[in-house]
Backbone as JSON Lines, residues from 0, in Angstrom:
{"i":0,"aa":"X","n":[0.83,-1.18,0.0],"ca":[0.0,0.0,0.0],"c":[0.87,1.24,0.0]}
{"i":1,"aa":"X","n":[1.38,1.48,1.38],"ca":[2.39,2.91,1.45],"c":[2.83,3.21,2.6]}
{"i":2,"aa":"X","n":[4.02,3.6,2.33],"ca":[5.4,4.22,3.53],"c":[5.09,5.45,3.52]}
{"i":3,"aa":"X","n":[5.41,5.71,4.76],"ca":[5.62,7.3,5.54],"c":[6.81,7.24,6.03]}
{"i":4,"aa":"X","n":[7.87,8.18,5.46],"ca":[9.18,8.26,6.67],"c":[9.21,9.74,6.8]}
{"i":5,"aa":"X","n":[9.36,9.81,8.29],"ca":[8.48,11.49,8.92],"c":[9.97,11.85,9.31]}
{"i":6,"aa":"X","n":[10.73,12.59,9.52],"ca":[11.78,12.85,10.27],"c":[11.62,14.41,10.72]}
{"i":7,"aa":"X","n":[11.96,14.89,12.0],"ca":[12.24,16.24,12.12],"c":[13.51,16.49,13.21]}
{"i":8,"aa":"X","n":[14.09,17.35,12.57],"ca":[15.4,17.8,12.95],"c":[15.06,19.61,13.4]}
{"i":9,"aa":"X","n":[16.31,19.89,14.44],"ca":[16.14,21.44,14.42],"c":[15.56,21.09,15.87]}
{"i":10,"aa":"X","n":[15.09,22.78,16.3],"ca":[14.89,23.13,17.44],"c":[16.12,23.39,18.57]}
{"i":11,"aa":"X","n":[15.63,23.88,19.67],"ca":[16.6,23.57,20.78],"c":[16.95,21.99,21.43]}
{"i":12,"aa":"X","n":[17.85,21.77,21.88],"ca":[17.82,20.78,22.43],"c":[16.87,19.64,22.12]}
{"i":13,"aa":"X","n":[16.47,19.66,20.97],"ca":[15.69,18.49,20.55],"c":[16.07,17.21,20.12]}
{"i":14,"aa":"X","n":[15.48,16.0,20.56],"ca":[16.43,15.26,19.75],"c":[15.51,14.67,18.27]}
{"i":15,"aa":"X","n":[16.56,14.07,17.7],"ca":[16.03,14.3,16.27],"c":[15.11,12.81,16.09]}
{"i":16,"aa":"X","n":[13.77,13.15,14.95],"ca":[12.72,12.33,15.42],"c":[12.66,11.8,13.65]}
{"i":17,"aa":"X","n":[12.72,10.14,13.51],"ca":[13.01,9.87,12.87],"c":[11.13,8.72,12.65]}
{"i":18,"aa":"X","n":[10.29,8.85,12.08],"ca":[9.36,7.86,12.29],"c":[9.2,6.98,10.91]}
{"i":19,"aa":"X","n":[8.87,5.86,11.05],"ca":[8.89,4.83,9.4],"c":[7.78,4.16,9.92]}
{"i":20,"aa":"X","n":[6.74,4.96,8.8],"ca":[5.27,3.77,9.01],"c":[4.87,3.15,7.98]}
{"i":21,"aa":"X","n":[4.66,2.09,8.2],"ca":[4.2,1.56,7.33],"c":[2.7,1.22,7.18]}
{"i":22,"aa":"X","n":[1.88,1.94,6.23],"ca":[0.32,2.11,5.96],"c":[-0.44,0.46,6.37]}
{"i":23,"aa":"X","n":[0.72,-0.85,5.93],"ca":[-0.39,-1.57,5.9],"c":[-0.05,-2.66,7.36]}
{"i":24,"aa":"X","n":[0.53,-2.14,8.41],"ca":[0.65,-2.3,9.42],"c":[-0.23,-1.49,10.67]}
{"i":25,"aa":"X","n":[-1.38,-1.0,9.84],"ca":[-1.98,-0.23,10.88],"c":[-3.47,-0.45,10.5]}
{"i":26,"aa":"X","n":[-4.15,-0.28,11.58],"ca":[-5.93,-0.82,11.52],"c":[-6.45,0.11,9.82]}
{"i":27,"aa":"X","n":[-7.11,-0.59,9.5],"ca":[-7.67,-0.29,8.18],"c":[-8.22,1.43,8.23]}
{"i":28,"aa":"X","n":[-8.74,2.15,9.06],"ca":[-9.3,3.02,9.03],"c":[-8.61,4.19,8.97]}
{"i":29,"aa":"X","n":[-7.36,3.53,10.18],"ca":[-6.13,4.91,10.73],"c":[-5.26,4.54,9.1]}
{"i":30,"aa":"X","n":[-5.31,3.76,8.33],"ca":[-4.54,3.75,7.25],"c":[-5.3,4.51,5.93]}
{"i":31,"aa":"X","n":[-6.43,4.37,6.01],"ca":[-7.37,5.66,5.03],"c":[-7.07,6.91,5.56]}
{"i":32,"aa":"X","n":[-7.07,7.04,6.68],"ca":[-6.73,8.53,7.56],"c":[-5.76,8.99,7.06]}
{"i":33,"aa":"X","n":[-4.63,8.43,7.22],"ca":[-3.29,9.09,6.55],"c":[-3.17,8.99,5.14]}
{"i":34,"aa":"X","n":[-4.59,8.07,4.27],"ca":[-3.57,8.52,2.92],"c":[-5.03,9.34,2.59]}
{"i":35,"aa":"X","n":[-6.24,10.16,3.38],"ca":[-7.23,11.17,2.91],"c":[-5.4,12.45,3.74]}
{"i":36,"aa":"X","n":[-4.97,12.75,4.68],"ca":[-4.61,13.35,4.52],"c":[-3.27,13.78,3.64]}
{"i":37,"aa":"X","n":[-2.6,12.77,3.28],"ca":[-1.84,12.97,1.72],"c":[-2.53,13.59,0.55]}
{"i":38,"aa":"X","n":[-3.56,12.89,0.84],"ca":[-3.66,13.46,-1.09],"c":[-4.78,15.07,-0.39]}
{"i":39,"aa":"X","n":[-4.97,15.48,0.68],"ca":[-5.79,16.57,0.92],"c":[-4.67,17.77,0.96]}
{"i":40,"aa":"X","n":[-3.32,17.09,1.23],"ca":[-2.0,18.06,1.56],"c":[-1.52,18.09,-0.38]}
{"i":41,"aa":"X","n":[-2.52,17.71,-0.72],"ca":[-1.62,17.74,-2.47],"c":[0.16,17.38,-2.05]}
{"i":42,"aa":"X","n":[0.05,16.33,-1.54],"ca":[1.45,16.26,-1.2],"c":[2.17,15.4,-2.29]}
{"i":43,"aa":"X","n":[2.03,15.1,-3.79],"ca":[2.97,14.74,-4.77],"c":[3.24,15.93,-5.57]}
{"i":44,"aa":"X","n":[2.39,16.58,-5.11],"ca":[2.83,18.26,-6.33],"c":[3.17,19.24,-5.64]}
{"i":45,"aa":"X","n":[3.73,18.91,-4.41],"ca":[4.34,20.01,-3.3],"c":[5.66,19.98,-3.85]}
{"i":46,"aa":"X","n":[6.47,21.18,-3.39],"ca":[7.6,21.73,-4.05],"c":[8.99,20.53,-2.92]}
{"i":47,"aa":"X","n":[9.69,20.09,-3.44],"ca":[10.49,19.13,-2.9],"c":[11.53,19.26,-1.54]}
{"i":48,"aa":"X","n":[12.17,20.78,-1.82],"ca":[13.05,21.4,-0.76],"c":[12.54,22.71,-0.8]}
{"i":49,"aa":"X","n":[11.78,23.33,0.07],"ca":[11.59,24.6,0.17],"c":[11.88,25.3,2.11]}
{"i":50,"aa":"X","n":[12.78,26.18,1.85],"ca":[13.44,26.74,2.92],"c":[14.85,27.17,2.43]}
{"i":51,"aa":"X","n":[14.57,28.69,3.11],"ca":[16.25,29.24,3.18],"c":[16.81,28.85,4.61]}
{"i":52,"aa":"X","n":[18.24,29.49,5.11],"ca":[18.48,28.88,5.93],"c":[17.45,28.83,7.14]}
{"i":53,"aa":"X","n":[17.38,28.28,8.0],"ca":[16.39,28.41,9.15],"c":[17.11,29.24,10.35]}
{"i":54,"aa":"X","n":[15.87,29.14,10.84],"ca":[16.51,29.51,12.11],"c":[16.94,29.16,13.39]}
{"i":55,"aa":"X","n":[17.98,29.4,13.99],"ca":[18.52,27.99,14.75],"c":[17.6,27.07,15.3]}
{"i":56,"aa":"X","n":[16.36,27.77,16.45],"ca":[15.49,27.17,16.78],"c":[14.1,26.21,16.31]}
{"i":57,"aa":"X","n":[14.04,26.79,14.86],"ca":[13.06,26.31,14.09],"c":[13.54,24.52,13.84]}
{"i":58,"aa":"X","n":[12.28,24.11,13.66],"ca":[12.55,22.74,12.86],"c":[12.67,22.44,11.69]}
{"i":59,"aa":"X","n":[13.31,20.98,11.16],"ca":[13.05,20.85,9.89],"c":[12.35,19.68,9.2]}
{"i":60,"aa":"X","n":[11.18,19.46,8.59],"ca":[10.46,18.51,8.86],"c":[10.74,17.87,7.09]}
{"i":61,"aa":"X","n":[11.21,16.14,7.24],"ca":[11.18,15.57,6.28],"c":[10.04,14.48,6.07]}
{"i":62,"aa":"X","n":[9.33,14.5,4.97],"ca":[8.43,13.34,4.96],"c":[8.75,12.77,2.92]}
{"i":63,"aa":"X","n":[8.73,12.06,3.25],"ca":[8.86,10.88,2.12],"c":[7.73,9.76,2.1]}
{"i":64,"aa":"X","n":[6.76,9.78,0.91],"ca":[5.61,8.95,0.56],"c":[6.32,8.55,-0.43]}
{"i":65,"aa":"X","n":[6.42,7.13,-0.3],"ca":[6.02,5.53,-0.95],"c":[4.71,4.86,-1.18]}
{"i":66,"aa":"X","n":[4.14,5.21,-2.47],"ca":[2.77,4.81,-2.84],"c":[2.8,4.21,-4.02]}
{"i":67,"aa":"X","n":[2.43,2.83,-4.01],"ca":[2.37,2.57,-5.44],"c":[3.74,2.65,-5.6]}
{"i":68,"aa":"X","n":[3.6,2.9,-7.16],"ca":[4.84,3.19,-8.13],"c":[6.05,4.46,-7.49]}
{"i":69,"aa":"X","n":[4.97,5.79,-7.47],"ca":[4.97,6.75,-7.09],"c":[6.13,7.01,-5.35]}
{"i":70,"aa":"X","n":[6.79,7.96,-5.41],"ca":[8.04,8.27,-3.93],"c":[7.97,9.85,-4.73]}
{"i":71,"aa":"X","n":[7.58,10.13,-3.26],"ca":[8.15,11.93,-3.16],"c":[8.76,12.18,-2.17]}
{"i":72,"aa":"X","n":[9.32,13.09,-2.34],"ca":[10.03,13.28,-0.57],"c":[9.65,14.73,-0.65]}
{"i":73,"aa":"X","n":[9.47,15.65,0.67],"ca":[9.46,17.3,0.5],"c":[10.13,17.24,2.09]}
{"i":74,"aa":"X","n":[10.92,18.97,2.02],"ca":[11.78,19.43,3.3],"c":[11.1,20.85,3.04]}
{"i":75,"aa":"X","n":[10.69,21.22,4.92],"ca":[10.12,22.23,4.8],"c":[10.87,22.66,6.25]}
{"i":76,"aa":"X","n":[11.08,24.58,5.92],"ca":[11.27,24.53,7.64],"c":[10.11,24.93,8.44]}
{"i":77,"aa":"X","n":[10.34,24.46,9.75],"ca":[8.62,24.9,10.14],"c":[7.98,26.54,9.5]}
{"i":78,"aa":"X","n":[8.7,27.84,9.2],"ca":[8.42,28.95,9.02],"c":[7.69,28.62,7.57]}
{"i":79,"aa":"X","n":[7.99,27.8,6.9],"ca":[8.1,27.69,5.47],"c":[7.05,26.38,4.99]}
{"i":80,"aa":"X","n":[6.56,25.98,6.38],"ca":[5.1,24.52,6.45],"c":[3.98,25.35,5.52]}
{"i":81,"aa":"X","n":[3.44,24.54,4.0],"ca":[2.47,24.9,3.72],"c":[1.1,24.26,4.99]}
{"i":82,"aa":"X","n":[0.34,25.34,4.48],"ca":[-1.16,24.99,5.73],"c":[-1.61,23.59,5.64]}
{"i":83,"aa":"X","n":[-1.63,23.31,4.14],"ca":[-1.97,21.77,3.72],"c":[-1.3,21.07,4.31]}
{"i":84,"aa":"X","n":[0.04,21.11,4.71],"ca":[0.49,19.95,4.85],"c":[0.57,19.74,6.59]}
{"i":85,"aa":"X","n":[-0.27,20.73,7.32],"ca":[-0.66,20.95,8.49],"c":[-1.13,19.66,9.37]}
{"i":86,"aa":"X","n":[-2.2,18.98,8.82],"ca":[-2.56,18.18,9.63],"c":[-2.06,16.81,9.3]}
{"i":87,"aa":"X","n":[-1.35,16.98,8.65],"ca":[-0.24,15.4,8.38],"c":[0.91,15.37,9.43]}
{"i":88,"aa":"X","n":[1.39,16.59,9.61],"ca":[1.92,16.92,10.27],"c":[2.08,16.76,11.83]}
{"i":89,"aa":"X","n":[0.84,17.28,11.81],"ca":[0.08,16.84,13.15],"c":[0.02,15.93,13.58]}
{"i":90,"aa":"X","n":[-0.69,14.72,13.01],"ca":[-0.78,13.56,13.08],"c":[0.43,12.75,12.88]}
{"i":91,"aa":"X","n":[1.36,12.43,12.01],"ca":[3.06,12.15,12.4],"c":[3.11,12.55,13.97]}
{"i":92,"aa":"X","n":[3.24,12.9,13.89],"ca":[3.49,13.94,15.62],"c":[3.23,13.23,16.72]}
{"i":93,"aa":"X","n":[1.98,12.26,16.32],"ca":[1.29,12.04,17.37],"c":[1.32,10.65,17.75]}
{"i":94,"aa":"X","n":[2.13,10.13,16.43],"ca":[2.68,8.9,16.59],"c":[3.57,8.43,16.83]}
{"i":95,"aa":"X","n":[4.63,9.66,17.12],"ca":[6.07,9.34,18.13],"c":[6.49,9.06,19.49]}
{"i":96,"aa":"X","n":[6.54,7.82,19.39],"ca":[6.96,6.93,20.79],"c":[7.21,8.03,21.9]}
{"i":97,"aa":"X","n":[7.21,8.32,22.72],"ca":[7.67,9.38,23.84],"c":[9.06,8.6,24.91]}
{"i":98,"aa":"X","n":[9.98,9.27,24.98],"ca":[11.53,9.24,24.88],"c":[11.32,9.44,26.62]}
């Protein structure tokens, strides 16, 4: 079906958050969830690397979709997060193990 590899780097003292999901390892419903919010983030026709340098504190968020045939990857810094790609975002987020 389809890979998610979420990574975010940056911030203070953060440590760096690396997540690899795999769509068809997860209950049928939470796996429609994440791919209504892919294609709602227009996330294969999002721009690939967008950000100048950041700022020290800011993050930098990598996500890479494996669908099908189809692999995109996009780097955004948080200043530079389109809105779309907001609640994907979110949700990654919410699936990181707590350290």
């Amino acid at each position: 079906m389809a890979k998610i590899i979420f990574e975010r780097s940056g911030g203070f003292f953060e440590p760096l958050i690396d997540l690899s999901l795999d769509l068809d390892t997860l209950p049928p419903q939470d796996a429609q969830r994440m791919l209504y919010l892919i294609e709602d983030a227009d996330f294969f026709h999002l721009t690939e690397n967008r950000f100048e340098t950041p700022a020290v504190d800011e993050y930098i968020y990598t996500i890479t979709v494996e669908a099908n045939a189809a692999q995109h990857s996009v780097r955004f810094s948080e200043m530079d997060l389109p809105e779309s790609l907001q609640p994907l975002i979110d949700k990654l987020s919410t699936l990181i193990p707590a350290y």
